[in-house]
C-alpha positions as CSV (number, residue, x, y, z in Angstrom):
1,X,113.2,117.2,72.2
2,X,115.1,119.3,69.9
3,X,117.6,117.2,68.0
4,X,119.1,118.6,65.0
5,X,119.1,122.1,62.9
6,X,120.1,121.0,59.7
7,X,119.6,122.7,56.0
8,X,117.0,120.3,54.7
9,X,117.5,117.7,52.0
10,X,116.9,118.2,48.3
11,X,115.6,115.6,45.7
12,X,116.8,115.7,42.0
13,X,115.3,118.3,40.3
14,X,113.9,120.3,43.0
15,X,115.1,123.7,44.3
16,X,117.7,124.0,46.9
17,X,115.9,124.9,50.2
18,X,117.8,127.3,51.7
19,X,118.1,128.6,55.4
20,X,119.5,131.5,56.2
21,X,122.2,131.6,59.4
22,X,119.8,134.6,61.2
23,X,117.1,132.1,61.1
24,X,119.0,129.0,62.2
25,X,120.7,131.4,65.0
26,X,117.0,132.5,66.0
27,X,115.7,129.0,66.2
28,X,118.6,128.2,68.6
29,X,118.4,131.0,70.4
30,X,114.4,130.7,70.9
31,X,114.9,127.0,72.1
32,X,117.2,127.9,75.0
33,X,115.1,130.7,75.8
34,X,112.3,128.3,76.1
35,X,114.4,126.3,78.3
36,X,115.8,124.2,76.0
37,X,119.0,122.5,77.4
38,X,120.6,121.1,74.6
39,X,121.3,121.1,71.0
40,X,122.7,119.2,68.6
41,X,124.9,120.2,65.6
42,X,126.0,116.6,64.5
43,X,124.8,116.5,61.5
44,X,127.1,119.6,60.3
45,X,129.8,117.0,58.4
46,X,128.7,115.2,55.7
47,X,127.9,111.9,55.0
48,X,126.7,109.6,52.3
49,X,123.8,106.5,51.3
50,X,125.2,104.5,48.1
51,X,124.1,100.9,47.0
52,X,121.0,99.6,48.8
53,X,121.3,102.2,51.8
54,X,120.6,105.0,48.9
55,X,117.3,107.0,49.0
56,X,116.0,107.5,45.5
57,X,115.8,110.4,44.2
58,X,118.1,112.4,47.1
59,X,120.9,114.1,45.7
60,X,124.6,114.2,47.9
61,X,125.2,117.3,48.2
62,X,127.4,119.2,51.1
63,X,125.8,122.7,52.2
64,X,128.3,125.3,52.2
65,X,126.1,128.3,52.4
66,X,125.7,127.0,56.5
67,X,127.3,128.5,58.9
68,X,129.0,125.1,60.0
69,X,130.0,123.4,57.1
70,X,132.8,120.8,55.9
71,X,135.8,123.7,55.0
């Protein structure tokens, strides 16, 4: 089951993993050709963890070098 194709997320201090749209287009495009059915983009708008729900050490951060991003 293929369920998301999403950036990655980046702790403090680490560098930003970076995905470029050819290979998020190929991996989509290779899942249907596999017979894939669906996929999800979900994930594309935001979202934040504060308080006790907060992962420590994960940064919010809102990837606008995606091709689906929150502009």
């Amino acid at each position: 089951m293929f369920t998301e194709n999403e950036g990655w997320f980046q702790q403090w201090g680490q560098a930003v993993a970076i995905r470029t749209t050819e290979d998020l287009a190929y991996s989509v495009a290779e899942w249907f050709a596999g017979g894939g059915a669906y996929h999800s983009y979900y994930m594309w708008h935001g979202g934040n963890n504060y308080g006790r729900t907060a992962a420590s050490g994960i940064t919010t951060m809102y990837a606008d070098d995606t091709p689906l991003h929150a502009d």
